[in-house]
N, C-alpha and C positions, 0 to 999 in steps of 0.2 A: 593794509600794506600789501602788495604785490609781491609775487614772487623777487622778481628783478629789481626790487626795494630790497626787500630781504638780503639776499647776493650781495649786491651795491654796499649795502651798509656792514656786511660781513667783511669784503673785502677792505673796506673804506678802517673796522677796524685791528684787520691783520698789518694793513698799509700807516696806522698812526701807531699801534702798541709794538715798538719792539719785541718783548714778549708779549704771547698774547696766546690764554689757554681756554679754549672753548671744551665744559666738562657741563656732566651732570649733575645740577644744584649748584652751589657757589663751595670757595674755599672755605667759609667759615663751615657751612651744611653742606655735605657733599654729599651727592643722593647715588653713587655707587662705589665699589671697594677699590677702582680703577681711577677715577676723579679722585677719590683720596687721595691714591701714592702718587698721583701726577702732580697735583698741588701739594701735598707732602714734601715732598722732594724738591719743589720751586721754594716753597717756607725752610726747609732746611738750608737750603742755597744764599736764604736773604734778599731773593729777586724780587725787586717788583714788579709787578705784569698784573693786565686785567685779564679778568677773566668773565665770561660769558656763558649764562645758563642756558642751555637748547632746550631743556623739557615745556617752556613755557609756551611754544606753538611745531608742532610737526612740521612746518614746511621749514625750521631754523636747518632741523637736521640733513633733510632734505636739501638746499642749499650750499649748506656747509659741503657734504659730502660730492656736491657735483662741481663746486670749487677746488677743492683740495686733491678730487682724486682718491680719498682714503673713504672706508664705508665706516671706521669702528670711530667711537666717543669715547674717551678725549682726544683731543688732538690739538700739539701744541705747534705752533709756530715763533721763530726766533727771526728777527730781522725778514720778515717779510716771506720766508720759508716755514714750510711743514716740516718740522724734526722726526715729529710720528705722533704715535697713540702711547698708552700705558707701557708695556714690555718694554717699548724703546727708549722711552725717556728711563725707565730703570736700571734698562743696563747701560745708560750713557750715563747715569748718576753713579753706578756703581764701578763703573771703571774711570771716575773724573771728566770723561768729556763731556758733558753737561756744562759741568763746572766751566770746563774752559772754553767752551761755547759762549756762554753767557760772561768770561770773564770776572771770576771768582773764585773763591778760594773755595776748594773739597773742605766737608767738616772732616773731622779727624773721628767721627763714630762710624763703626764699622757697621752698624744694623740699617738695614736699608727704611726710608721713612714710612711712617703706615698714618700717618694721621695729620693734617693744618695744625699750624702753630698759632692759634686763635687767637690769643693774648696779641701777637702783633702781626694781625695781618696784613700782609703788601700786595693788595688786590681793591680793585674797581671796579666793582660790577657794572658794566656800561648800559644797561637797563635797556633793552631792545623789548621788553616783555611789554613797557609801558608804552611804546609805539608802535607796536601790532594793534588793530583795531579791527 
């Protein structure tokens, strides 16, 4: 797969998943403390969105980042926009615009989330790893 495949297919899926959070490892295994509370915080919310693992070829990140504009992982995007990375999505979770971004309800726990809610996850990993060759 080409760079411009890569790209392509990145945008192709910020452009079909409403949400749509590209992190390190997936929500069920999330391979840094940043991917956590970004998917954390979607699993508290109840959002569905896919999500997309970058560690499985360097050029994803590569990519991603000359897409988006943003250098740091995670980075989620909501309707076809970049929200941010980790910090941002925190403190929009923790003062409810996340919430009302996404159109749902703030939980009522005041601890901000630290970990996927595994038992029921609302994630599709869109498998980009099996079409790198």
């Amino acid at each position: 797969m080409t760079n411009d495949e890569i790209r392509n297919f990145l945008q192709q899926a910020i452009d079909e998943n409403e949400v749509m959070l590209f992190m390190k490892g997936t929500p069920e295994q999330p391979a840094c403390g940043f991917s956590m509370r970004t998917s954390g915080a979607l699993n508290q919310l109840g959002v569905r969105y896919a999500a997309l693992d970058i560690l499985p070829d360097p050029r994803i990140r590569q990519e991603l980042s000359a897409l988006s504009n943003w250098p740091t992982i995670p980075q989620l995007f909501v309707k076809g926009n970049l929200v941010g990375g980790c910090d941002i999505v925190m403190e929009m979770y923790e003062d409810g615009e996340l919430a009302d971004l996404l159109g749902v309800e703030q939980p009522d726990e005041d601890e901000a989330p630290a970990a996927p809610a595994v038992e029921a996850p609302q994630s599709a990993p869109l498998g980009l790893e099996n079409r790198l060759g």
